[in-house]
C-alpha positions as CSV (number, residue, x, y, z in Angstrom):
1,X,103.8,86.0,111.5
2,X,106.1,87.6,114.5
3,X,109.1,87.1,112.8
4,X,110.7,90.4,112.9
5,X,113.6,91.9,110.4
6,X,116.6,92.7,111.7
7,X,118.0,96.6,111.0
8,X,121.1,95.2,109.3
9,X,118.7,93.4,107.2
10,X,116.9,96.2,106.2
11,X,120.1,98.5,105.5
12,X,121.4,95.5,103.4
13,X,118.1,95.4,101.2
14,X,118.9,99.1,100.4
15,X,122.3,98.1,98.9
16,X,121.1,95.8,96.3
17,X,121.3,97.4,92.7
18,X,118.5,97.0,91.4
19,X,116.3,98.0,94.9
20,X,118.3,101.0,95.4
21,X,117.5,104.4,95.9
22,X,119.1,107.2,94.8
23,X,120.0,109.7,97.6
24,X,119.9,113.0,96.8
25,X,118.0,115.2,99.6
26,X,119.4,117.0,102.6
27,X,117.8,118.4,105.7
28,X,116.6,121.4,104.4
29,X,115.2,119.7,101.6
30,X,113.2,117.1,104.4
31,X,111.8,120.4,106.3
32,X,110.3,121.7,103.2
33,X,108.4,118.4,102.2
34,X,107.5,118.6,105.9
35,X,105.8,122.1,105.7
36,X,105.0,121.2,102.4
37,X,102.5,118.8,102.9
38,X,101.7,120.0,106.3
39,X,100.5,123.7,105.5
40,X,97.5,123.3,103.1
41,X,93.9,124.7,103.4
42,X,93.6,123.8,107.1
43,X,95.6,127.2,107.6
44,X,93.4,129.4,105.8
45,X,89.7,127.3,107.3
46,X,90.3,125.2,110.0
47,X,91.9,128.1,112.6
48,X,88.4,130.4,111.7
49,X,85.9,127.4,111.8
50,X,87.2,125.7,115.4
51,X,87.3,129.2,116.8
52,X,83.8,130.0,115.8
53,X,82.6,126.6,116.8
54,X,84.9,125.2,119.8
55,X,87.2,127.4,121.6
56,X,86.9,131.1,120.7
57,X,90.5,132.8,120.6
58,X,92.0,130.2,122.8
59,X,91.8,128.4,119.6
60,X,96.0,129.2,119.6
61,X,96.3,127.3,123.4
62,X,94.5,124.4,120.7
63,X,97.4,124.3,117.8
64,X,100.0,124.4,120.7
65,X,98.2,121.8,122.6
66,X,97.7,119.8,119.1
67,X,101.7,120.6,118.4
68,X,103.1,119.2,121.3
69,X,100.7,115.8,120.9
70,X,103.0,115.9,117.3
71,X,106.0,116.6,118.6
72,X,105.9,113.5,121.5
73,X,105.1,111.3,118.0
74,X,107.6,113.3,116.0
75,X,110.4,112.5,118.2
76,X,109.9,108.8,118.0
77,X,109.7,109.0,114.7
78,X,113.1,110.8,114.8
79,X,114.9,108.5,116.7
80,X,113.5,105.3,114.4
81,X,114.1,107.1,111.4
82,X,117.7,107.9,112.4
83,X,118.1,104.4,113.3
84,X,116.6,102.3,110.5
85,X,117.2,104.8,107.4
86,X,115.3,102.7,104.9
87,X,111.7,103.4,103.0
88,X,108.7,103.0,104.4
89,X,107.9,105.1,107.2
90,X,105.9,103.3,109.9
91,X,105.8,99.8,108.4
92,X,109.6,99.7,108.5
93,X,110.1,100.5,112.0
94,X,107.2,98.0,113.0
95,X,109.4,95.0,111.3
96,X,112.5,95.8,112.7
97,X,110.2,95.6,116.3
98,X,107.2,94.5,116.3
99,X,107.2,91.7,113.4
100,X,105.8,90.7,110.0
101,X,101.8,91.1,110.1
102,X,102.1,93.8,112.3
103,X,104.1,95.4,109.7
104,X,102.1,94.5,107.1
105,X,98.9,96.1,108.8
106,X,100.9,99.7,109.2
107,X,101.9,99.5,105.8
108,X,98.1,98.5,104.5
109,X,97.2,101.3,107.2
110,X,99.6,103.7,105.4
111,X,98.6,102.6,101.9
112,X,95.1,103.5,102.1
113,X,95.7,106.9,104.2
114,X,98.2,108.6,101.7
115,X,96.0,107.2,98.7
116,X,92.8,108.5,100.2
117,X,94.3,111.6,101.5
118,X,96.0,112.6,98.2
119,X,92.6,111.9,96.6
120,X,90.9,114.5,98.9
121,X,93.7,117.3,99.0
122,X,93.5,116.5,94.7
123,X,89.4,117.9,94.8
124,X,89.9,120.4,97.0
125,X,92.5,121.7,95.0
126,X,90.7,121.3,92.2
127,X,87.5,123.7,93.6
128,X,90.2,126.5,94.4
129,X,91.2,126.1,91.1
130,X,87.4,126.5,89.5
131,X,87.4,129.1,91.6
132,X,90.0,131.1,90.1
133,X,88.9,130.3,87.0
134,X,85.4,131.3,87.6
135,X,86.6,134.5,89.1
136,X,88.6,135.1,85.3
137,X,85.6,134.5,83.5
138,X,86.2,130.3,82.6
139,X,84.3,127.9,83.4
140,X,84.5,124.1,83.3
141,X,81.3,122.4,81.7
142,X,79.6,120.5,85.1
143,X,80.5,117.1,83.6
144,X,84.0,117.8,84.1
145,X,84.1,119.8,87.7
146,X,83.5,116.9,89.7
147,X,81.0,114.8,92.0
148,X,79.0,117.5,94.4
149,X,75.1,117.9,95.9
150,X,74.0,114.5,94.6
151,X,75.5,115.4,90.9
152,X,77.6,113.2,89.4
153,X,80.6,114.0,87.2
154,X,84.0,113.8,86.8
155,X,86.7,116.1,88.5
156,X,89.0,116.5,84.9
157,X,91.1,118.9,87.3
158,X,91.5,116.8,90.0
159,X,92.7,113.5,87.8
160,X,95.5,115.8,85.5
161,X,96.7,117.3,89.0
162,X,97.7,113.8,90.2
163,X,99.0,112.4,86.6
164,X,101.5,115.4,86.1
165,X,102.5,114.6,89.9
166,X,103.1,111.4,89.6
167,X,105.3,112.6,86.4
168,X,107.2,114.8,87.9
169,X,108.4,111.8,91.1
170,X,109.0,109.7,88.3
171,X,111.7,111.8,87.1
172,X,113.6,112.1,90.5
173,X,113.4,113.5,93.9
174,X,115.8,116.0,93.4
175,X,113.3,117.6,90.5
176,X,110.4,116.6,93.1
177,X,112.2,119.0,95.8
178,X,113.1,121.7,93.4
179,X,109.3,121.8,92.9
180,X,108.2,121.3,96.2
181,X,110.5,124.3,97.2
182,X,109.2,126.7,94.7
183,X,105.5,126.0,95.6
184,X,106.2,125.9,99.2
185,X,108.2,128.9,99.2
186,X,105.0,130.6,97.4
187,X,102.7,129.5,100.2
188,X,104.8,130.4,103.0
189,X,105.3,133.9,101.6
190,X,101.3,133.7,101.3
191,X,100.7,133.4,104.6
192,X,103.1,135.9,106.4
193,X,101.7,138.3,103.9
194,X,98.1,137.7,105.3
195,X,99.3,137.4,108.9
196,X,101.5,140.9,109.0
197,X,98.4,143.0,106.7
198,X,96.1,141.1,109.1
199,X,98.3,141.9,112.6
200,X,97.3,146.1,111.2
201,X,93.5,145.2,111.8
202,X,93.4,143.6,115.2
203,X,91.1,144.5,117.7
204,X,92.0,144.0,121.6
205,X,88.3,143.8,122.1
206,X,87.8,140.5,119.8
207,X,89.8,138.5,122.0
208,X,87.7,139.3,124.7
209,X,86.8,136.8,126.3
210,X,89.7,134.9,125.4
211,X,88.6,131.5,126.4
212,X,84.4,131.9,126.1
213,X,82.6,130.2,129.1
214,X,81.7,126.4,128.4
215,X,78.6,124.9,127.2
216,X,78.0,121.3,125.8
217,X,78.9,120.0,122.5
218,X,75.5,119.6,120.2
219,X,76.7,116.7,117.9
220,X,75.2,114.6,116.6
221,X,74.1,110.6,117.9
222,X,74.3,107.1,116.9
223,X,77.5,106.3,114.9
224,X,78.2,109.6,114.2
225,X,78.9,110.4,117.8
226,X,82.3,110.7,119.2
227,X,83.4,106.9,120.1
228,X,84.6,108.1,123.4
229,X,81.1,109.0,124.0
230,X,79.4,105.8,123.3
231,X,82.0,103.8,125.3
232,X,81.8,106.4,128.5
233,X,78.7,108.6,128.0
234,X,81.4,111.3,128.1
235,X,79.4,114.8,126.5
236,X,82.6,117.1,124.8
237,X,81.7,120.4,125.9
238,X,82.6,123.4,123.2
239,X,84.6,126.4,124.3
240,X,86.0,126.6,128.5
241,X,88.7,124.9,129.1
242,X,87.9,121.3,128.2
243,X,86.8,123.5,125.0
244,X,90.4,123.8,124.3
245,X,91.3,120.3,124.5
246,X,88.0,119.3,122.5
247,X,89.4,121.6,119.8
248,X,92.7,120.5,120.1
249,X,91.5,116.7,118.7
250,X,89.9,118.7,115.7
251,X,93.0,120.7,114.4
252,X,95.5,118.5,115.0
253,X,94.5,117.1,111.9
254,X,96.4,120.3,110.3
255,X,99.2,118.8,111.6
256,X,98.8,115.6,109.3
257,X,101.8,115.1,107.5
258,X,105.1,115.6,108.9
259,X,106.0,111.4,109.6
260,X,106.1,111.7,105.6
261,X,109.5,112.8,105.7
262,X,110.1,109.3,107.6
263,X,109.4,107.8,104.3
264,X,112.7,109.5,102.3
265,X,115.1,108.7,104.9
266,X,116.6,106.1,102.4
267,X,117.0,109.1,100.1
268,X,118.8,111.4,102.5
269,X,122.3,111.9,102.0
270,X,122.9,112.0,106.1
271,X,120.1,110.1,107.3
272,X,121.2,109.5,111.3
273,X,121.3,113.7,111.1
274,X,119.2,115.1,108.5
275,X,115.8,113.0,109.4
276,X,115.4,114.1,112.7
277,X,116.2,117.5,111.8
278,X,113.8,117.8,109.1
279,X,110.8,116.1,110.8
280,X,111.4,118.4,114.3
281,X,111.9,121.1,112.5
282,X,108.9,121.0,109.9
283,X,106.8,120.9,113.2
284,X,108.1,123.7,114.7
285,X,107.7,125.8,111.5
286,X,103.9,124.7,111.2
287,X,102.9,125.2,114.5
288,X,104.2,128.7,114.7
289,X,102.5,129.6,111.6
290,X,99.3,128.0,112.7
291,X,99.2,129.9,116.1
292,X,100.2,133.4,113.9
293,X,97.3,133.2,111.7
294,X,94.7,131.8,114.6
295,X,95.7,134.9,116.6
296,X,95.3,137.0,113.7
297,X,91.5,135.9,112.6
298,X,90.5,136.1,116.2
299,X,91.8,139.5,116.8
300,X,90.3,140.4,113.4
301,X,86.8,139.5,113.9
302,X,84.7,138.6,116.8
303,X,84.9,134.9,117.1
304,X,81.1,134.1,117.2
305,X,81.2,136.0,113.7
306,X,83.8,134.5,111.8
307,X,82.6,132.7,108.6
308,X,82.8,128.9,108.9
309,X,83.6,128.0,104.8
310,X,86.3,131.0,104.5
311,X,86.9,132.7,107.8
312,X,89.8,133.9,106.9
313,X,89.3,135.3,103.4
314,X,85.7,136.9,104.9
315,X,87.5,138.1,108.0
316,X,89.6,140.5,105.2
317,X,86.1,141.4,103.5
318,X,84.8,142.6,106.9
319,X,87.8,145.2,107.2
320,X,87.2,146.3,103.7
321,X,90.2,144.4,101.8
322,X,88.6,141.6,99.7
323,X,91.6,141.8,97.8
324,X,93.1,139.4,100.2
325,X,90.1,137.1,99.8
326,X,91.8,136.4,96.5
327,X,95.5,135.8,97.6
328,X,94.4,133.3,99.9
329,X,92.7,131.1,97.3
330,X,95.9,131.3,95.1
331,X,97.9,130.6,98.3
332,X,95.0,127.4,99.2
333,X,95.6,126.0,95.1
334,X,99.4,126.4,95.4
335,X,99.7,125.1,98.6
336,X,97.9,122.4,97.9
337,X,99.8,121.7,94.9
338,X,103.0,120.3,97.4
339,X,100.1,118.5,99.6
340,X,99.5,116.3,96.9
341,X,102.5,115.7,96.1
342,X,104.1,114.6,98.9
343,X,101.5,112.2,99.6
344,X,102.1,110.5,96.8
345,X,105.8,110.3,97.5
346,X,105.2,108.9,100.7
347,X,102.5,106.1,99.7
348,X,105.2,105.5,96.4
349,X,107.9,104.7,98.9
350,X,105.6,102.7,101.4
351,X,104.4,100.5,98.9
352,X,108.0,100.0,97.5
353,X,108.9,98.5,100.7
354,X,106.4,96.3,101.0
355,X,107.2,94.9,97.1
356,X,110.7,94.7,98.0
357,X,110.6,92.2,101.2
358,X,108.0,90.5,98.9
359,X,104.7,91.3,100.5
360,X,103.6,92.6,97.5
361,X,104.7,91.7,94.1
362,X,108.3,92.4,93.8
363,X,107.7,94.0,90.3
364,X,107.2,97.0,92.0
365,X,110.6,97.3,93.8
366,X,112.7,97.5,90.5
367,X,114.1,101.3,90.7
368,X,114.4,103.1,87.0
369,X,118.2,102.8,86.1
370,X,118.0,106.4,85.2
371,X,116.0,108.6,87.7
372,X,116.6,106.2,90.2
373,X,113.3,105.8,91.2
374,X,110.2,103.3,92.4
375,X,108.8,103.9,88.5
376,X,106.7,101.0,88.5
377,X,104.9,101.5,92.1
378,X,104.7,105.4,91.7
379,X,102.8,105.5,88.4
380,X,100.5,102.4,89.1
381,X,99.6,104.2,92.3
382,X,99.6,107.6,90.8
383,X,97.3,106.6,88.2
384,X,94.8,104.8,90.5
385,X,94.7,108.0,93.0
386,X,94.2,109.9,89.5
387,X,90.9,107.6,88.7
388,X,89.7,107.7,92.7
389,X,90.4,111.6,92.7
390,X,88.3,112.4,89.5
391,X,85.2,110.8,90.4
392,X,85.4,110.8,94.8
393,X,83.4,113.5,96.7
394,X,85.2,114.7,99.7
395,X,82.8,114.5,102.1
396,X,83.5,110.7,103.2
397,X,87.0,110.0,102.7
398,X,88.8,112.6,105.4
399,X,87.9,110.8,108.3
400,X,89.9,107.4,107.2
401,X,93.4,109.2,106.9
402,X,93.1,110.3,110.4
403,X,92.4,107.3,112.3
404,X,95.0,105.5,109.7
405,X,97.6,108.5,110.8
406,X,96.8,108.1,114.5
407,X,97.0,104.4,114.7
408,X,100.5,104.4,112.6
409,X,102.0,106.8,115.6
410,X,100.6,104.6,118.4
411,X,102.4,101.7,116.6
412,X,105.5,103.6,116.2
413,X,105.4,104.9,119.8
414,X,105.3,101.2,121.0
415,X,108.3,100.0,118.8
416,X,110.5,102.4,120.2
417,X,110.1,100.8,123.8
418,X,110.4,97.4,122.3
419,X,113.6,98.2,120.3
420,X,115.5,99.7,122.8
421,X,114.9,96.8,124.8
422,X,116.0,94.1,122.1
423,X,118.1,96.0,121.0
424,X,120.2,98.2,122.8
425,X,123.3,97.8,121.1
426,X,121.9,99.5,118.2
427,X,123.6,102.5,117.2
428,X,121.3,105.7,117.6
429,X,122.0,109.0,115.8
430,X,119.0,110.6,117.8
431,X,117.4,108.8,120.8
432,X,114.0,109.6,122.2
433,X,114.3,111.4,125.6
434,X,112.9,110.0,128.3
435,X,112.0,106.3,127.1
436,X,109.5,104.8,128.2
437,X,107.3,107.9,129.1
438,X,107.8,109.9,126.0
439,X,106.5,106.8,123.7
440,X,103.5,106.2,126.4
441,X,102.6,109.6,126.6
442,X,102.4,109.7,122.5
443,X,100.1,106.4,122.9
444,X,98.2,107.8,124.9
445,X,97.4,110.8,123.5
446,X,97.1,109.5,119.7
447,X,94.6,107.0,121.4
448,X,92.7,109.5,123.1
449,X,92.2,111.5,119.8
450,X,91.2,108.4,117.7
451,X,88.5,107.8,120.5
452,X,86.8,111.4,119.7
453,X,86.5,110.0,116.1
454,X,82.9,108.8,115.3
455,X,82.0,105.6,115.5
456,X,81.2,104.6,112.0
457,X,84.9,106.0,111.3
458,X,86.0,103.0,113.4
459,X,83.7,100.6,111.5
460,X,85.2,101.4,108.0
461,X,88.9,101.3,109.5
462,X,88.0,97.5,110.5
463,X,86.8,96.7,107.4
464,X,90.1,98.0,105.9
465,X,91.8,95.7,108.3
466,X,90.3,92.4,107.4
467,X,91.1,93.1,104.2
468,X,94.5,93.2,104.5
469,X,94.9,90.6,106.7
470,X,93.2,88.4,104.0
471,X,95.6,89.7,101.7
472,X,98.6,88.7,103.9
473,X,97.4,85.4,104.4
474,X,96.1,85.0,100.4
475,X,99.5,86.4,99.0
476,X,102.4,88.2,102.0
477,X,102.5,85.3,104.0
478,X,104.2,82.7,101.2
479,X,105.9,85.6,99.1
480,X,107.9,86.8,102.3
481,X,111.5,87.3,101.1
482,X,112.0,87.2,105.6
483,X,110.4,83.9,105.3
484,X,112.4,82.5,102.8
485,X,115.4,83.8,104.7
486,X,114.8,81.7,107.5
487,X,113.1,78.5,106.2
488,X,116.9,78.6,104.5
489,X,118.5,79.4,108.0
490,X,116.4,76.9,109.6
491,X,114.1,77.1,112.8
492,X,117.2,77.9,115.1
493,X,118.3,80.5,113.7
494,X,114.7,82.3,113.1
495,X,114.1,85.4,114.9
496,X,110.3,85.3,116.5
């Protein structure tokens, strides 16, 4: 179950004909999936809503805060992605350290937070979208505009998004990065519109006081508190200092993402340069961008007076411009458009992986001879996030794909130390600085973070887990192409 693959292994794997990959994508093309999927709605709600609610204009000293919790997982993501260039993210780094089951947890981690996650950023975009529509004088029949306020229906918008999607990475990653670069470039261009028309309407006297005095948190109790306050009877206390930090746990959701761009490292041209380069750089992009339009909406409005649902959109309707209330919902839909998409990339190329060491049905390894793509594994996936997207609410499912993100950077974190010690001969394009205390620092704080998740959060993560171990032991276990590797080498010769 310990049995770890060696990196030559993995490299090999890559070479075989009808498992490979084609590689088409350079470092500029990485950074734009990065702030692709990165930069979605959180930009335009999230900065408003966690001023108005946790940290008042120091909500910037949050993102920052959040960004550098990133940036300690980012660069050991780097240096494992430089250094094991093969699909699959997390679960490929954690068999090349940590071993077999723990791999297959990651990837059974990964699997369910990309699915879910595309499923939610699919409805959201999907309301933008009604919106617009609404707004132009269309309007979907409810049957067909989703699940909401104890109504049931199908989300028809949601479900096409995902099926032309999943088209379009069928067809090839260059085609998926042309796309990706269009819409992103749209969204981008979005938001420095709304942050230099916004930087004309700040007030010094909004930011005042900068970081409001603290008070305690009024959540809620049982299994939807905090699980940090359960274990330790620790209250979080909004705004003040410890305001900041409290709010820093919230937003650095926004910053879900970026280890996506992990996943197409076997589809880089330069992998040992361009990953690390696209992954750091992504980050850097989003958090500047994040702290430009939190300073903006706080110096806009008066924090206690931002709206919670659009803060940022209202904030422009309370300076007499509800023009802009407009742009940003086109800029929300669009930007959403390259969320969804590169989540399904990334769970495509996770469960290729898998299928191709045999831990799930090889059937999905075989790449098209064509497109040079996981065909098989994208559209099976593709359509099942199509089904799960048209009838899900959003409500439930957010809280999964951050505890699933979270726990895939503590395990990456801890395969860095245990690689560099077994092995240090390895050749490393980018190496973490500072090993161990970078990688314990990004434990650390990724554990802190998953303890001010609620409780009941925790419980469905578990269930999730026993699952998959069932499934390993029902089907990964005896398909291993590892294990059937060293039952022919023999016990001596087997790496535990």
């Amino acid at each position: 179950m310990f049995r770890t693959k060696t990196v030559e292994e993995s490299i090999r794997d890559t070479e075989e004909p009808e498992h490979s990959l084609k590689k088409s994508l350079s470092a500029l093309d990485l950074t734009v999936f990065g702030v692709g999927v990165v930069i979605g709605t959180g930009i335009f709600v999230l900065t408003g809503k966690i001023a108005k609610e946790q940290a008042g204009p120091a909500v910037a000293v949050s993102f920052v805060v959040a960004g550098v919790v990133c940036a300690l997982a980012a660069l050991c993501y780097a240096e494992f992605a430089s250094t094991v260039p093969v699909a699959g993210s997390a679960y490929t780094f954690s068999y090349a350290s940590l071993g077999e089951l723990p791999a297959w947890i990651i990837g059974w981690d990964l699997i369910l937070e990309l699915a879910l996650g595309c499923a939610v950023v699919a409805v959201g975009w999907s309301g933008y979208v009604r919106s617009l529509l609404d707004t132009a004088g269309l309007h979907l029949p409810p049957a067909l505009s989703g699940t909401h306020g104890g109504r049931f229906g199908f989300d028809l918008l949601a479900c096409l998004l995902v099926l032309v999607l999943t088209a379009v990475l069928v067809l090839g990653m260059k085609l998926s990065s042309r796309v990706t670069t269009v819409v992103v470039g749209i969204k981008v261009t979005v938001v420095l519109l709304v942050v230099i028309a916004g930087a004309f309407f700040i007030s010094g006297a909004n930011y005042q006081p900068f970081i409001p005095p603290s008070r305690p948190a009024a959540g809620g109790g049982g299994l939807a508190a905090p699980l940090s306050q359960l274990m330790f009877g620790f209250t979080p206390s909004h705004f003040g200092t410890m305001g900041i930090f409290a709010a820093a746990a919230v937003v650095f959701f926004a910053f879900i993402g970026f280890d996506i761009v992990a996943t197409a490292a076997e589809e880089t041209r330069i992998p040992q340069r361009d990953v690390p380069r696209g992954i750091l750089g992504s980050l850097a992009i989003c958090t500047l961008l994040y702290v430009a339009v939190s300073v903006v909406v706080t110096g806009m409005e008066k924090y206690d007076l931002l709206s919670v649902d659009a803060p940022l959109a209202d904030a422009f309707k309370h300076v007499g411009y509800p023009f802009f209330a407009d742009v940003i919902s086109f800029g929300a839909a669009v930007g959403l458009t390259s969320v969804c998409m590169i989540l399904l990339l990334g769970q495509s190329r996770v469960f290729f992986a898998m299928s191709r060491d045999g831990l799930l049905p090889q059937v999905f390894s075989r790449v098209h001879p064509k497109f040079g793509t996981p065909h098989r594994s994208t559209i099976v996936l593709g359509t099942v996030v199509a089904v799960v997207s048209g009838f899900t609410s959003i409500d439930v499912l957010a809280e999964l794909v951050n505890i699933g993100t979270l726990f895939a950077f503590v395990v990456v974190a801890v395969g860095v130390i245990l690689l560099r010690r077994s092995r240090p001969d390895l050749p490393r394009a980018f190496r973490t600085p500072l090993v161990p205390l970078i990688p314990a620092l990004s434990v650390l704080a990724s554990l802190w973070l998953m303890l001010n998740l609620p409780a009941e959060t925790w419980i469905r993560f578990a269930i999730w887990m026993v699952i998959g171990f069932a499934v390993y032991f029902v089907y990964g276990r005896g398909h291993s192409r590892l294990g059937v590797r060293t039952e022919d080498r023999g016990p001596a010769d087997a790496r535990v």
